[in-house]
The first five atom37 places (N, CA, C, CB, O) and aatype in JSON, in Angstrom:
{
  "aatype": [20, 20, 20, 20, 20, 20, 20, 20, 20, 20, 20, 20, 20, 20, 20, 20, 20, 20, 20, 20, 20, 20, 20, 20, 20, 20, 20, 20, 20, 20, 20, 20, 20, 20, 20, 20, 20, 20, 20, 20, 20, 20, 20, 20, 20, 20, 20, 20, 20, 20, 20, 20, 20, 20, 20, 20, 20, 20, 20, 20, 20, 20, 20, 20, 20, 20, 20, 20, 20, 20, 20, 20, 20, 20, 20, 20, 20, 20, 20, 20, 20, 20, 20, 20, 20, 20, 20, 20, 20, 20, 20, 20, 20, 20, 20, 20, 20, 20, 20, 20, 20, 20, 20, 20, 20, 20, 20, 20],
  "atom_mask": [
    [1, 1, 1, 1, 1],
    [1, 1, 1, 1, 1],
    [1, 1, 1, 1, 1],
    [1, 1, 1, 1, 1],
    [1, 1, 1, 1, 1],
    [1, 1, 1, 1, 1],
    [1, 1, 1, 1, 1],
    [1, 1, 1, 1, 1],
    [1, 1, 1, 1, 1],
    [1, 1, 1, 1, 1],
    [1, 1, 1, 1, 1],
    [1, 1, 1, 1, 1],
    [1, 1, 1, 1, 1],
    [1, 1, 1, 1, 1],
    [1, 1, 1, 1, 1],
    [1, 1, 1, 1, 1],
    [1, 1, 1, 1, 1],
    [1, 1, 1, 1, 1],
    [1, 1, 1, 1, 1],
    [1, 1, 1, 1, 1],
    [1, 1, 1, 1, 1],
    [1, 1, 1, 1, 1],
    [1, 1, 1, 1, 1],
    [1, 1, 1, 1, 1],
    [1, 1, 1, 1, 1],
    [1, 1, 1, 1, 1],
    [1, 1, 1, 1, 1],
    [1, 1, 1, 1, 1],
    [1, 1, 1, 1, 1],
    [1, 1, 1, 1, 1],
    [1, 1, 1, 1, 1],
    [1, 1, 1, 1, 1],
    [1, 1, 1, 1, 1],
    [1, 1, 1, 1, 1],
    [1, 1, 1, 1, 1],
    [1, 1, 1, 1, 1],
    [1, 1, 1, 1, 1],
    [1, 1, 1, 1, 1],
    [1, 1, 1, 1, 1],
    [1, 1, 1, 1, 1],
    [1, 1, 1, 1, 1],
    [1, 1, 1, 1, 1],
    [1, 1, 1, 1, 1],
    [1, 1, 1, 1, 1],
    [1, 1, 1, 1, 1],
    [1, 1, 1, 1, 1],
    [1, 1, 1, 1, 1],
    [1, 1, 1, 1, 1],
    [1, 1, 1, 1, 1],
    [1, 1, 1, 1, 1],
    [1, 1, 1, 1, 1],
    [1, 1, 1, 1, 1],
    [1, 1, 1, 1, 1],
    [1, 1, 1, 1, 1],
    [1, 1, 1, 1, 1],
    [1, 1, 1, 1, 1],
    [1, 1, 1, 1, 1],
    [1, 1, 1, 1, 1],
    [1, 1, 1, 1, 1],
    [1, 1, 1, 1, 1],
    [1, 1, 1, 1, 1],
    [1, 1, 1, 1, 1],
    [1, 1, 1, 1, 1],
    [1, 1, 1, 1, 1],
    [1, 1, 1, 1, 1],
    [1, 1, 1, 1, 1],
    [1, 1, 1, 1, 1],
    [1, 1, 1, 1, 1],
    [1, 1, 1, 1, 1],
    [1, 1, 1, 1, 1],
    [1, 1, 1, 1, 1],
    [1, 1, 1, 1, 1],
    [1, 1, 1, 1, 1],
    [1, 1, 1, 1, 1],
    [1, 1, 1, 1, 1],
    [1, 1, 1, 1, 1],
    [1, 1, 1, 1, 1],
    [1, 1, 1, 1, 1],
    [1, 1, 1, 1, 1],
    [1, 1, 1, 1, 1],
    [1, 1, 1, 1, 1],
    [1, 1, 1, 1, 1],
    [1, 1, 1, 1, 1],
    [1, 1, 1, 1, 1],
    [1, 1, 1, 1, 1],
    [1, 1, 1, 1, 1],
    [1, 1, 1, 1, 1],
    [1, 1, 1, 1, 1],
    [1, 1, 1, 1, 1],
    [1, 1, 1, 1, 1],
    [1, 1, 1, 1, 1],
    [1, 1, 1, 1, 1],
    [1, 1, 1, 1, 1],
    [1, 1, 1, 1, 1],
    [1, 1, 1, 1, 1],
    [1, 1, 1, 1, 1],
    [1, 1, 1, 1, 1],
    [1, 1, 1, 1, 1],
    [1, 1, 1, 1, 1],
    [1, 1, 1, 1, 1],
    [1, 1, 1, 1, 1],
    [1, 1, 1, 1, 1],
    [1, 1, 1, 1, 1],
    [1, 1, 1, 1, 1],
    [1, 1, 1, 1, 1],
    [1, 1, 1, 1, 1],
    [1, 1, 1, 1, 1],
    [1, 1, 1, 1, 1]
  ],
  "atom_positions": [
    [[104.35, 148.16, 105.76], [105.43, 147.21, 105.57], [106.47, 147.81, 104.64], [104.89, 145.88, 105.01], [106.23, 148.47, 103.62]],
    [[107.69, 147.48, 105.15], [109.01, 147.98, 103.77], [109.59, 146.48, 102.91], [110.9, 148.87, 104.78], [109.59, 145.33, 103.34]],
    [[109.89, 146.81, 102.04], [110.9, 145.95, 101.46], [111.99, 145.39, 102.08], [111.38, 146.51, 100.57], [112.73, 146.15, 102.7]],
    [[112.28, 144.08, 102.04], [113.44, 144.01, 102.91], [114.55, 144.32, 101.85], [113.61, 142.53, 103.71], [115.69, 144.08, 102.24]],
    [[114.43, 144.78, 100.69], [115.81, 144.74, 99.68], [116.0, 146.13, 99.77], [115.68, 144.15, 97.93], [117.11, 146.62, 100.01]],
    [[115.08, 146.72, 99.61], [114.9, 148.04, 98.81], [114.75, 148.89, 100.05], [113.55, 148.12, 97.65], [115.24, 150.0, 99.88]],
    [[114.26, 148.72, 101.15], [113.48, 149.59, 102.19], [112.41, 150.43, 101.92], [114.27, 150.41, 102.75], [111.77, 151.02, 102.8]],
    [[112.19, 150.5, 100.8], [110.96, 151.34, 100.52], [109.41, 150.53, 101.16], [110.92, 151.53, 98.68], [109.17, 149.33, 101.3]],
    [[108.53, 151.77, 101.45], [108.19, 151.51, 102.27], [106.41, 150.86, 100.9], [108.44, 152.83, 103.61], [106.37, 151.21, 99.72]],
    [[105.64, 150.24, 101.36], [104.94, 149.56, 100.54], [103.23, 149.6, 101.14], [105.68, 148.09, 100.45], [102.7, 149.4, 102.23]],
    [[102.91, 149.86, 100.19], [101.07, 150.15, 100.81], [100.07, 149.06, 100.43], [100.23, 151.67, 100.04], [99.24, 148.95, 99.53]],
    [[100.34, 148.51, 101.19], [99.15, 147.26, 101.51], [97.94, 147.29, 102.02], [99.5, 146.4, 102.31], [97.78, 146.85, 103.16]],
    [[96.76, 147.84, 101.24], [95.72, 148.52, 102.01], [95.07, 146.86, 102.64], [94.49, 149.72, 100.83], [94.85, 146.93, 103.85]],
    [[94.78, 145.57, 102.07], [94.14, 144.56, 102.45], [95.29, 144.2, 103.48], [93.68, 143.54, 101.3], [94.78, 143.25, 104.07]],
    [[96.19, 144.33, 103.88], [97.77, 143.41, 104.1], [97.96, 142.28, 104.11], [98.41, 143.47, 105.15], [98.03, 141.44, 105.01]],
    [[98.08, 142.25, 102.88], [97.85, 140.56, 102.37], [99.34, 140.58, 100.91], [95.47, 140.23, 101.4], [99.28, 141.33, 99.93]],
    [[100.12, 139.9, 101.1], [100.7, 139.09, 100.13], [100.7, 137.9, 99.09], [101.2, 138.93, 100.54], [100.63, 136.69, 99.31]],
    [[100.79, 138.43, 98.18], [100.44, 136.81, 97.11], [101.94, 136.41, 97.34], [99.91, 136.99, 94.89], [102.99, 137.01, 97.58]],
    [[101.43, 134.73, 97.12], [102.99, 134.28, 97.16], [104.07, 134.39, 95.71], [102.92, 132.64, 97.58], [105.06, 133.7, 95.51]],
    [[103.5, 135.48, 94.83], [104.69, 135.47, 93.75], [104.67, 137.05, 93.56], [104.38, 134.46, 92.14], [105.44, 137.63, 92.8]],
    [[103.86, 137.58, 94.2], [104.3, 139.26, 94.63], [105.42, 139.81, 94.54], [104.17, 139.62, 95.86], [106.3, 139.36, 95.27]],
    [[105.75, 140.97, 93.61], [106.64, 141.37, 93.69], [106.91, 142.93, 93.88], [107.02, 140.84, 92.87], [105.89, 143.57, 93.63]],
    [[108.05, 143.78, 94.28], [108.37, 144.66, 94.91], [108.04, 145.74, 93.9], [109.65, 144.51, 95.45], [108.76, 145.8, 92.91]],
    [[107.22, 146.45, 94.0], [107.19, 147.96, 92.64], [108.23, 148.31, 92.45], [106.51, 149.46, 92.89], [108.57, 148.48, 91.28]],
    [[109.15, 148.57, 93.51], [110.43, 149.56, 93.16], [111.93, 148.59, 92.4], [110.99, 150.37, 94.98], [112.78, 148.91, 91.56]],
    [[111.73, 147.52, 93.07], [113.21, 147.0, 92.81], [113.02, 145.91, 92.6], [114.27, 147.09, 93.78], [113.99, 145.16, 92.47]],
    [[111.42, 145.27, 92.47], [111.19, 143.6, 91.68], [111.77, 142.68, 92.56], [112.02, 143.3, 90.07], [112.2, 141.79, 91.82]],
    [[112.02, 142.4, 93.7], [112.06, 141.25, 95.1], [111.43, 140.84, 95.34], [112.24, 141.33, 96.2], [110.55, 141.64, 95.65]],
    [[111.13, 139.89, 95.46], [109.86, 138.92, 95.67], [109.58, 139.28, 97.54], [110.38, 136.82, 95.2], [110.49, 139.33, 98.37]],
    [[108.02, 139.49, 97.83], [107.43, 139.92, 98.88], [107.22, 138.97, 100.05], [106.34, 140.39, 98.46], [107.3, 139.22, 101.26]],
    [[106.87, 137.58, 99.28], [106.52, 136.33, 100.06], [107.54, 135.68, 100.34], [105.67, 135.44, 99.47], [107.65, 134.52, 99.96]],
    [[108.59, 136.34, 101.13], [110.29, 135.65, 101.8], [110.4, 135.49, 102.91], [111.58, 136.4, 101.71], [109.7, 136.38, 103.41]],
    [[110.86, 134.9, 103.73], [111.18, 134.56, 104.97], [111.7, 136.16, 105.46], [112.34, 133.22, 105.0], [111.19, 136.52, 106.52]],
    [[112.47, 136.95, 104.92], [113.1, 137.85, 104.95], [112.31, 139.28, 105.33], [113.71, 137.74, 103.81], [112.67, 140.36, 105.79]],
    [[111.2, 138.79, 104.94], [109.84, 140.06, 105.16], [108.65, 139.51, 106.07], [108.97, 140.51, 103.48], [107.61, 140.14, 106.26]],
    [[108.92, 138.3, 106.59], [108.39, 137.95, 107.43], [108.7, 138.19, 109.6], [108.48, 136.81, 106.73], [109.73, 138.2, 110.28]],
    [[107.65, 138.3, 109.86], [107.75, 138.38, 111.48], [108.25, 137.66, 112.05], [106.81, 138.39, 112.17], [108.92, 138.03, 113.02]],
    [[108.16, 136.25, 111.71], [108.6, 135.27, 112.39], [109.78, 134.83, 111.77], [107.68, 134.31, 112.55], [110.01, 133.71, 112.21]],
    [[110.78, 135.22, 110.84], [111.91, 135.23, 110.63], [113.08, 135.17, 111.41], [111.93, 135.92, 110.15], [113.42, 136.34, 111.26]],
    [[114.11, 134.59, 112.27], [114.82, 134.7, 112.97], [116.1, 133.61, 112.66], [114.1, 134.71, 114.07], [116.17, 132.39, 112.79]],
    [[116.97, 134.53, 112.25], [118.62, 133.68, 112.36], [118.62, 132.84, 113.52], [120.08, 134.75, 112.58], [118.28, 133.33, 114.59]],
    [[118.95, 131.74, 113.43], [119.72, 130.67, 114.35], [118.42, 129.82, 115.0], [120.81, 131.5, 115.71], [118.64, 128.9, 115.79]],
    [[117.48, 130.07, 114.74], [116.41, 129.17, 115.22], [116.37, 128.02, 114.13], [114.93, 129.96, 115.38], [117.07, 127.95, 113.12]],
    [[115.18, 126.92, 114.67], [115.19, 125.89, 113.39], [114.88, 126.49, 112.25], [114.22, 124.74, 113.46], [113.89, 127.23, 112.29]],
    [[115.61, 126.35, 110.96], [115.05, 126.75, 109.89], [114.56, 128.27, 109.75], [114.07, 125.91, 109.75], [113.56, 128.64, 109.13]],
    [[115.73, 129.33, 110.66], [115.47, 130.39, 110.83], [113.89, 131.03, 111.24], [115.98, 130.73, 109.83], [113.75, 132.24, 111.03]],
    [[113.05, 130.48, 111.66], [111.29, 130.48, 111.9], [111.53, 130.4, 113.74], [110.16, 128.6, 110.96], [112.08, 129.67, 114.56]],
    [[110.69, 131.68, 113.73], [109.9, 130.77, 115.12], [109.03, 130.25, 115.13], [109.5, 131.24, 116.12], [108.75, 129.81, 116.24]],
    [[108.27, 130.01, 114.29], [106.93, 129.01, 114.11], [108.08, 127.29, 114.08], [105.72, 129.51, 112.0], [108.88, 126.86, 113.25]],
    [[107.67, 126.84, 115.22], [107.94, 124.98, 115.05], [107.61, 124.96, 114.28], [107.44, 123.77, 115.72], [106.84, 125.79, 113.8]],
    [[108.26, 123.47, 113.51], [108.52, 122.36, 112.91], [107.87, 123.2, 111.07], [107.54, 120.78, 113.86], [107.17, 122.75, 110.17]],
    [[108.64, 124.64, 111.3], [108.18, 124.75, 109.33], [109.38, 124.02, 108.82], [108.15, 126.72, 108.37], [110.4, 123.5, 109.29]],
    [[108.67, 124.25, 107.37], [109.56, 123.58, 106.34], [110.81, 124.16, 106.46], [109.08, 123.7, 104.9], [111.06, 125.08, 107.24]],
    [[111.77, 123.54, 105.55], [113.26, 124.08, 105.11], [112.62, 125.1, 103.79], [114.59, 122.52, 104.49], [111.95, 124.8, 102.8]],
    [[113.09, 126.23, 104.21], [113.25, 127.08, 103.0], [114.88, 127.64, 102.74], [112.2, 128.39, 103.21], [115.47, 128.37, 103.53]],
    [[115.37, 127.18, 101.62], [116.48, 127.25, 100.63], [117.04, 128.37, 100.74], [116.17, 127.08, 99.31], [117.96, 128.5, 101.54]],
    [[116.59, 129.47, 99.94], [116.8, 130.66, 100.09], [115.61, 131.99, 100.19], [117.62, 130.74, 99.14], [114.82, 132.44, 99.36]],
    [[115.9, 132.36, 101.63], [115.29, 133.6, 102.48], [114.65, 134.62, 101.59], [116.45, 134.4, 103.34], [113.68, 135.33, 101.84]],
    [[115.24, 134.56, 100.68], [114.95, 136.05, 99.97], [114.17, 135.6, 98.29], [116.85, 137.12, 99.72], [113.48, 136.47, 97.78]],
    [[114.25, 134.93, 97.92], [113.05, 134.09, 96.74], [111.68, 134.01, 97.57], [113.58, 132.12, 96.24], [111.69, 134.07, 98.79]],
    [[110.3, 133.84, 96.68], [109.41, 133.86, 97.16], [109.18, 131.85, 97.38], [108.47, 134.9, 96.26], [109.48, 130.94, 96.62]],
    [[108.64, 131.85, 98.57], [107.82, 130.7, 99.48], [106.64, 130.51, 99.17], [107.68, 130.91, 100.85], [105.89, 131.4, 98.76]],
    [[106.24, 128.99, 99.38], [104.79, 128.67, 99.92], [104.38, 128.62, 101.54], [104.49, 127.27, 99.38], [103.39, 127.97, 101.9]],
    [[104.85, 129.04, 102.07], [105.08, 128.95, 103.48], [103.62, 129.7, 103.84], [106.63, 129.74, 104.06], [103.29, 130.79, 103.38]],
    [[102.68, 128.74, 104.91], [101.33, 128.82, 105.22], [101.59, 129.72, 106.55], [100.54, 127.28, 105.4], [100.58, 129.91, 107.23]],
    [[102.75, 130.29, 107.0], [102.83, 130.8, 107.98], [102.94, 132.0, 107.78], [103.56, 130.37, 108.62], [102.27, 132.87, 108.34]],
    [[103.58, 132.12, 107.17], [104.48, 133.97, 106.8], [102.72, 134.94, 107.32], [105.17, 134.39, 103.9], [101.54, 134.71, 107.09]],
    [[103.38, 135.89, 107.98], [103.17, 137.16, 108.35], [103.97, 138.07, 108.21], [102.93, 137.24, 109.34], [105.08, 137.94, 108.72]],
    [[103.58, 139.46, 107.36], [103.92, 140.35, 107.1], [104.78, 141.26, 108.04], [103.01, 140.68, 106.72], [104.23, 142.02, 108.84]],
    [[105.9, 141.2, 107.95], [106.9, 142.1, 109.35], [106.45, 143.74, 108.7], [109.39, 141.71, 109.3], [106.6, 144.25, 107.59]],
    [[105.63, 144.4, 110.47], [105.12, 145.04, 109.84], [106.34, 146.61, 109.94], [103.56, 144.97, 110.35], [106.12, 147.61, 109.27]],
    [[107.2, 146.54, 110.61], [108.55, 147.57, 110.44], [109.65, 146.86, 110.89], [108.52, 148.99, 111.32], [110.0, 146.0, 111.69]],
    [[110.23, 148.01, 109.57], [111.94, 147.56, 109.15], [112.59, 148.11, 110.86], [112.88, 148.88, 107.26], [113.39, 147.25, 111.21]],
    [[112.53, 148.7, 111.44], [112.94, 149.09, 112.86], [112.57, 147.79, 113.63], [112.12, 150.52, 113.47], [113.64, 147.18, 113.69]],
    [[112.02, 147.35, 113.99], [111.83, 145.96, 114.49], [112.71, 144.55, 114.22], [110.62, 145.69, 114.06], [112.47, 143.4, 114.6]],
    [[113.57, 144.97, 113.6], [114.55, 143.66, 112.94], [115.77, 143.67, 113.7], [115.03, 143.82, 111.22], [116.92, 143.83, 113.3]],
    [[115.22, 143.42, 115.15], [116.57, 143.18, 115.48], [117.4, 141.58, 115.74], [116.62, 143.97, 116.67], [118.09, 141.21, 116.69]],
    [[116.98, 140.8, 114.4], [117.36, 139.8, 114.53], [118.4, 140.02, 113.04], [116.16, 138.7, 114.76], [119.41, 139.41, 112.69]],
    [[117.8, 140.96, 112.51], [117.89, 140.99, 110.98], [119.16, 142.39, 110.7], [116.02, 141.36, 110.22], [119.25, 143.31, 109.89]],
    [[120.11, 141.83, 112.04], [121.97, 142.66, 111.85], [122.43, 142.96, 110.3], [123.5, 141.34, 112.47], [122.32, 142.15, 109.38]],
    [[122.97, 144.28, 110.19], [123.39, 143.96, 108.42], [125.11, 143.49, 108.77], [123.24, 145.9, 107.01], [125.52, 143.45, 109.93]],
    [[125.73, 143.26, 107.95], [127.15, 142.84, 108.12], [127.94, 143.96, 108.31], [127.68, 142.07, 107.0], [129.09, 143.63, 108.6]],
    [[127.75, 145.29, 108.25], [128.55, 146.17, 108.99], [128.27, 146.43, 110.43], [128.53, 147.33, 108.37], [129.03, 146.9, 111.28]],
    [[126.97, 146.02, 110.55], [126.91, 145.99, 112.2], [127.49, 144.77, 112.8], [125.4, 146.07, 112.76], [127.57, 145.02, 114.01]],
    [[127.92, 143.58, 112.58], [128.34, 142.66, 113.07], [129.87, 142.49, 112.6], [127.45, 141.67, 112.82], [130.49, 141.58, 113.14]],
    [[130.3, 143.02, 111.98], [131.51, 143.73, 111.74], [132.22, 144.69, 112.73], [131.27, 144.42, 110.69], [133.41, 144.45, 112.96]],
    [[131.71, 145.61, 113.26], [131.97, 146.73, 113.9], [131.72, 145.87, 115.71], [130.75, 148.22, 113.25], [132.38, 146.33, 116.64]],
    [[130.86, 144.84, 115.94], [131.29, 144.25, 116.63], [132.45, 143.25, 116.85], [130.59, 144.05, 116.75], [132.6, 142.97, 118.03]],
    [[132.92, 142.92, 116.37], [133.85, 141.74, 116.06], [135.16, 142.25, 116.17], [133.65, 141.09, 114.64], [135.96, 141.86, 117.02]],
    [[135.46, 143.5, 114.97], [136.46, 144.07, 114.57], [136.32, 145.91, 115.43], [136.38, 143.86, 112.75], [136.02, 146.85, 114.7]],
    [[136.51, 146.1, 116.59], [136.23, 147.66, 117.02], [137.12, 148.02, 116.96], [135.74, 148.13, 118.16], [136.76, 149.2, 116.95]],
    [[138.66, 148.1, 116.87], [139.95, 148.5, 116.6], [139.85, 148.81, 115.11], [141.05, 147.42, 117.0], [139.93, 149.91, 114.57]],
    [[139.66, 147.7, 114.6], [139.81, 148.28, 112.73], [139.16, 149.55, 112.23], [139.03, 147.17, 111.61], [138.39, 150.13, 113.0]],
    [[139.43, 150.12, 110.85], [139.38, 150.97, 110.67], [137.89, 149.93, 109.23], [140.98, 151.91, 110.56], [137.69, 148.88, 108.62]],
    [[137.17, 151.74, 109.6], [135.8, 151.13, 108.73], [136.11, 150.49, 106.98], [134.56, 152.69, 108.56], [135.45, 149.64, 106.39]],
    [[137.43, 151.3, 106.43], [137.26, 150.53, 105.77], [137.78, 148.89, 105.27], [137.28, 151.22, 105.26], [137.59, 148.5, 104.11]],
    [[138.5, 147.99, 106.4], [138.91, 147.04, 106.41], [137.77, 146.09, 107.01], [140.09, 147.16, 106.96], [137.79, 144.87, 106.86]],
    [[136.94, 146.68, 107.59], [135.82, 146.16, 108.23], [135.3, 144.7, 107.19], [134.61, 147.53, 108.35], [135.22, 143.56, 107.65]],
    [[135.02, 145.02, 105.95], [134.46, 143.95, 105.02], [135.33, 143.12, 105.08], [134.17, 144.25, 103.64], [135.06, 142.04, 105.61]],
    [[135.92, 143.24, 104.85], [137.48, 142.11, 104.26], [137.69, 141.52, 105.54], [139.3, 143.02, 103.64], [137.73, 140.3, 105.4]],
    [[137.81, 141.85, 106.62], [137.49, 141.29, 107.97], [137.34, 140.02, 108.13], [136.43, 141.75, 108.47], [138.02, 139.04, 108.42]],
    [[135.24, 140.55, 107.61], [134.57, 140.44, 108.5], [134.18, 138.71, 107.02], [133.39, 142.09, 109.16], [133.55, 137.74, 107.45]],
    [[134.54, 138.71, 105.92], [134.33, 137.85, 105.34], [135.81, 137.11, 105.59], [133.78, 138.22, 104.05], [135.73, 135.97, 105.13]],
    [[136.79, 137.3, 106.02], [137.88, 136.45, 106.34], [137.14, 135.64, 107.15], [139.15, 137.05, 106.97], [137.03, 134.58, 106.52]],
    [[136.77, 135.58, 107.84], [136.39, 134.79, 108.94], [135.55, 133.59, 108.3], [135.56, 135.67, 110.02], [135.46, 132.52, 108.9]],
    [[135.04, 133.77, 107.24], [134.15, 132.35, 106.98], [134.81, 131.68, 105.16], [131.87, 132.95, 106.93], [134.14, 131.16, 104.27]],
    [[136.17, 131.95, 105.18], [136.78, 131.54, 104.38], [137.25, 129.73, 104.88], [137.83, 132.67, 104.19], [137.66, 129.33, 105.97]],
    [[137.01, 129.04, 103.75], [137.79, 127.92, 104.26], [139.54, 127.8, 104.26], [137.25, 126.83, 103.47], [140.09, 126.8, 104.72]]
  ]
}
């Protein structure tokens, strides 16, 4: 398993997470929606597991009875960073206007 903050990669010989676990390298909490398998933007409550709870924010650690360990960072293809969804949106612009873009868009 990697970090979802840090990418470093993490040795879980039991593969098991406590829910207040935190990252050796960069101190992120382990037990997040964010490092989980079943994590997915735009579903209910970002989960494919039905009817979980509302979790607040993705990246703080959960009590969530579901979480499974996402076991590679290559597998996230739900988990776009904002220069890749940038570079879709904006393919004419030049990379470095890309940010400024790509956060115009959700300005009120």
């Amino acid at each position: 398993m990697h970090c979802f903050k840090c990418k470093n990669k993490l040795d879980l010989p039991n593969k098991k997470i406590g829910f207040k676990e935190m990252c050796p390298f960069c101190e992120a909490d382990l037990h997040v929606c964010k490092n989980c398998k079943y994590y997915l933007v735009g579903k209910p409550n970002d989960c494919l597991v039905p009817n979980t709870e509302f979790v607040s924010d993705r990246e703080k650690y959960n009590f969530c009875e579901d979480f499974s360990i996402k076991e590679n960072l290559l597998d996230e293809s739900n988990n776009k960073t904002k220069k890749d969804i940038s570079k879709k949106l904006f393919k004419d612009i030049e990379e470095d206007d890309e940010n400024k873009n790509f956060d115009s868009l959700f300005k009120d």
